[in-house]
N, C-alpha and C positions, 0 to 999 in steps of 0.2 A: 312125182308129178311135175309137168314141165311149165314152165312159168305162159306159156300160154293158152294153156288148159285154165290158168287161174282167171276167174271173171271178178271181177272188182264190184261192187254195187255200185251207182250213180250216187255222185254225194248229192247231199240236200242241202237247199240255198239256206236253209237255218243253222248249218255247222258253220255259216261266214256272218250271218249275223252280228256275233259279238265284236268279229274283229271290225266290221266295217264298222258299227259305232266308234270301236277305241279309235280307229282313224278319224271318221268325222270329229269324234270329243276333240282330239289333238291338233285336227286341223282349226276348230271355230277358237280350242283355247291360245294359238300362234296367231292365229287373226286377230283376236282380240287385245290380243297383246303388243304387236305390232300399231294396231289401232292404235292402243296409251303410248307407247313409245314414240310413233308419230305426232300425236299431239302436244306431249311434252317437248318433243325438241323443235318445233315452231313455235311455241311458249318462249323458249328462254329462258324459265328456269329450271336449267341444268347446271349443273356443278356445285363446288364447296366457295364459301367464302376468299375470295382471292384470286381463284380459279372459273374464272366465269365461263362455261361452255366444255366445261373438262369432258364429260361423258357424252355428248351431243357426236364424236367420230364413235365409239362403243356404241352409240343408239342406229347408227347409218351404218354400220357394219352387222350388227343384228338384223336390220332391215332387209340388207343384202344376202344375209343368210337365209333368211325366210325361202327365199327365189326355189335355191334347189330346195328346200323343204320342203312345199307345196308341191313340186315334181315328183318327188320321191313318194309321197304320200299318194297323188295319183296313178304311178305305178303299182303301188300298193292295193290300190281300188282294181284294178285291173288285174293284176295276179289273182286276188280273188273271182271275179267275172272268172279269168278262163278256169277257176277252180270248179266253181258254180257249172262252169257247161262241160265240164272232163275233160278238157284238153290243160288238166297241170303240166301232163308231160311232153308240152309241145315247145316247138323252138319261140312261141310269143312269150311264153311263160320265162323262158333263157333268155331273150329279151327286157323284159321286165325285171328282172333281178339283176342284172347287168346296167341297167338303167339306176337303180335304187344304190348298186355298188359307186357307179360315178357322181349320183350326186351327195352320198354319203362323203363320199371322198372329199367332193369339196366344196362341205360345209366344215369340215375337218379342217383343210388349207385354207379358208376366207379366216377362221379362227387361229390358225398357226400365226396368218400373216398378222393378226390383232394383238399379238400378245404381246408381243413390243410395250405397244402402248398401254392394254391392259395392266403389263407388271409398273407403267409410271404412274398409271390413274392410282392404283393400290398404293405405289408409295405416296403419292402426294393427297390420298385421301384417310394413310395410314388404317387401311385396311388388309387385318391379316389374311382373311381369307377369297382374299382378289384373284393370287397367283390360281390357286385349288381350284377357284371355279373354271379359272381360263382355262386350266389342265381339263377338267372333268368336257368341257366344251370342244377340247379337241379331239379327246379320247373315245369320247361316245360315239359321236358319229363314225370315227374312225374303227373301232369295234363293229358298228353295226356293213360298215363298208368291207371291213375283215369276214365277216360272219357270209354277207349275199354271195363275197367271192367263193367261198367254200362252200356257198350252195348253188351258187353258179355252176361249180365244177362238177358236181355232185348232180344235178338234174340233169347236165348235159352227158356224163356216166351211163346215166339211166335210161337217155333216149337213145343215143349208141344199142345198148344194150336191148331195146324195146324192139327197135328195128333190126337190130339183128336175128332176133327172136322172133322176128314178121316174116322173114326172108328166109327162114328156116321151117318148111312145111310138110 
């Protein structure tokens, strides 16, 4: 049976459901957080004793990282849309994942370039587990920027193949 014999059923707007909450959850819960994080570095009290304003450039580098996050997460909103209407295997959809791959990437590098100062805030707040987090901060997004590229490749595979199986009658 040749693959364009095969009819697919129409997905249904309730198989995206969940995901679109876990996005809105993560976008209100970076909102919010951003919120306290704003608030506290126009307060002034940030830092340890001696160090007045230590984490106040970590509070404005988080802030900065928010930027591509909120993009990324509306790409996300939008890969689902074209899920919801069947066009997954369209070039908006390779758009969108390509979109999510760049600003993965750099939330990745705003965090690379932070670590500098991350690895002096940890010594000077003699916190062990300072470096770890900066690691896990760079690495995740960086994984998730690894992961879109390989599905990047991998959808754009499929439309090649889609269309070539259109033009074959």
């Amino acid at each position: 049976m040749s693959m364009r014999n095969v009819m697919l059923p129409p997905m249904k707007k309730s198989s995206t459901i969940f995901l679109r909450v876990v996005i809105y959850l993560m976008g209100f819960a970076v909102a919010g957080l951003c919120v306290i994080l704003l608030g506290v570095s126009i307060s002034g009290n940030v830092g340890i004793p001696g160090y007045p304003g230590l984490f106040l450039p970590l509070m404005l580098g988080m802030l900065a990282t928010s930027v591509p996050f909120f993009f990324a997460l509306y790409q996300g909103l939008l890969l689902l849309s074209y899920i919801d209407h069947n066009s997954a295997f369209s070039e908006l959809s390779v758009k969108a994942i390509r979109k999510i791959k760049y600003f993965s990437g750099a939330i990745s590098v705003l965090y690379a370039l932070m670590m500098p100062y991350i690895m002096y805030v940890a010594e000077k707040d003699d916190a062990p587990g300072g470096v770890i987090i900066g690691l896990v901060l760079i690495f995740a997004p960086f994984v998730i920027a690894v992961f879109a590229a390989v599905l990047e490749r991998l959808l754009q595979n499929a439309i090649e193949i889609k269309s070539e199986n259109d033009l074959t009658v």
